[in-house]
Legacy VTK file of the C-alpha trace (Angstrom):
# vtk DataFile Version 3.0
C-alpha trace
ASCII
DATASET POLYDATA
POINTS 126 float
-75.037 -8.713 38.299
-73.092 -10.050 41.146
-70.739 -13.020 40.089
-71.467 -16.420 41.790
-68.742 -18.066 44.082
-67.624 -20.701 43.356
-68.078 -23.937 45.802
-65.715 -26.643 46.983
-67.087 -28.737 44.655
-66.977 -26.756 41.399
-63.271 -26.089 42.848
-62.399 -29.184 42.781
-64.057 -30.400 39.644
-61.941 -27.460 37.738
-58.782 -28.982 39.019
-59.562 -32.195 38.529
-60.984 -31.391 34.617
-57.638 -29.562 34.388
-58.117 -26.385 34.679
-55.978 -23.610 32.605
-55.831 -21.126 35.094
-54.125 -23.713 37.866
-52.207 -25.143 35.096
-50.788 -21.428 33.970
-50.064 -20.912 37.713
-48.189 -23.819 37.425
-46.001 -23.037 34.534
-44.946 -19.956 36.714
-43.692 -21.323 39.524
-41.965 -23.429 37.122
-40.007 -19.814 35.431
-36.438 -19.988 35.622
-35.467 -23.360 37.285
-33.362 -24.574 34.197
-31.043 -21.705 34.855
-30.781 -22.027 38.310
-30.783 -25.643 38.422
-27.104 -25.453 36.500
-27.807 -28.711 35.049
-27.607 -29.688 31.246
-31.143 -29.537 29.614
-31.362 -33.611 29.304
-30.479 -33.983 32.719
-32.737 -31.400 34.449
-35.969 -32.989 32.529
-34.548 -36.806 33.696
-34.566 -35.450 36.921
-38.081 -33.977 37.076
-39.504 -37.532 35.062
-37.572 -39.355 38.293
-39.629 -36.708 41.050
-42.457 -37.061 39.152
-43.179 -40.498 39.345
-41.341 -41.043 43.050
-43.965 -39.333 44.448
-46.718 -40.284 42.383
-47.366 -36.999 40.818
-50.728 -36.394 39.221
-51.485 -35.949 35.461
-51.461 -31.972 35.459
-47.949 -32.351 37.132
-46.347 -34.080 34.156
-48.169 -31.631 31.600
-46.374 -28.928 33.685
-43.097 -30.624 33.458
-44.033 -31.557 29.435
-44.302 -28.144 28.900
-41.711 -26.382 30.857
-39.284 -28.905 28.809
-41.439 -27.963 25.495
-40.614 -24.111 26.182
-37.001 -24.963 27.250
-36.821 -26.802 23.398
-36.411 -30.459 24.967
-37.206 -33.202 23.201
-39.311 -35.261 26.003
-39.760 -38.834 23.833
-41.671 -42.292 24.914
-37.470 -43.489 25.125
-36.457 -40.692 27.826
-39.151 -41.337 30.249
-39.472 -45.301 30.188
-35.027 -45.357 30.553
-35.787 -43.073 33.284
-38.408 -45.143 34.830
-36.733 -48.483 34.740
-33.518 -46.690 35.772
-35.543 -45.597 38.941
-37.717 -48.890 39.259
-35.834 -50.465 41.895
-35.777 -47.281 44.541
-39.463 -46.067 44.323
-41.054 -49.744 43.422
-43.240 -51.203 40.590
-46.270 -49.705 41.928
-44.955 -46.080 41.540
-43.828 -47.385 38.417
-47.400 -48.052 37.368
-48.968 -45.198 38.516
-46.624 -42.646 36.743
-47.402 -44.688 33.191
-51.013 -43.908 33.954
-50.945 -40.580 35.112
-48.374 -39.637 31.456
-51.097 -41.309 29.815
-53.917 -38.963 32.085
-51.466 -36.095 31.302
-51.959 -36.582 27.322
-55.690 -36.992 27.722
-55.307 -33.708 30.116
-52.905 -31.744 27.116
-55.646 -32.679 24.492
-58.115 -31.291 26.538
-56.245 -28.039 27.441
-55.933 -27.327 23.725
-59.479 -28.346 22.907
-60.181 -25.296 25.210
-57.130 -23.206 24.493
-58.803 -23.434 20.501
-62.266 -22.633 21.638
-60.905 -19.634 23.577
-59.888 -18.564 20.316
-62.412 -19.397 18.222
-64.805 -17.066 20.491
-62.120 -14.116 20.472
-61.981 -14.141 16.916
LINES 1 127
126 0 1 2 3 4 5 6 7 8 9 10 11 12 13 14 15 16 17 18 19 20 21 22 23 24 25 26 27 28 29 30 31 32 33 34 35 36 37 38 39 40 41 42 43 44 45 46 47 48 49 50 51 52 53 54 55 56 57 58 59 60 61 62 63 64 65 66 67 68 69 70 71 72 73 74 75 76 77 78 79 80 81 82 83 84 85 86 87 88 89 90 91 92 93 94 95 96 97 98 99 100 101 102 103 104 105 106 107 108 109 110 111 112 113 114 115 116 117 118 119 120 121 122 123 124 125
């Protein structure tokens, strides 16, 4: 049977909807830049929370990030991320402010999700 392609829209539906495979390509671009970054682990993940919400960085960015910290056994807490934010409020503006609280709380909606799917995966393996 010959396998359907998929169109624009059912492209962009799986990104938007979160989709593992673009997240797991994601987490490998991510491989290796602790190391080669040369900064302390607390620093390098203040660093990404600061990129992250200066350039208003959608939800599946900040599960990447979540997770790449996660793997690299940082503690990301609710305290890191809003010291980094009003550390950084004054540069990139209230607005971006905003936006990245919405999009962390799209990204937790987005990692609930993921595992939802990660567990059915399973569950039909098994």
């Amino acid at each position: 049977m010959a396998q359907s392609v998929p169109n624009a829209e059912e492209n962009l539906r799986s990104l938007v909807e979160g989709d593992p495979r673009v997240f797991e390509q994601l987490l490998q671009m991510n491989v290796n830049t602790l190391e080669r970054s040369r900064l302390d682990k607390k620093s390098f993940v203040m660093c990404r929370i600061a990129a992250l919400a200066s350039m208003d960085a959608p939800p599946i960015s900040w599960r990447a990030t979540y997770r790449v910290a996660r793997d690299a056994g940082i503690n990301v807490d609710v305290d890191m991320v809003r010291d980094v934010l009003v550390a950084i409020a004054p540069v990139i503006g209230g607005a971006r402010v905003t936006a990245a609280a919405g999009n962390i709380a799209k990204a937790a909606i987005l990692g609930r999700k993921l595992q939802e799917h990660a567990e059915k995966q399973e569950a039909q393996a098994a």
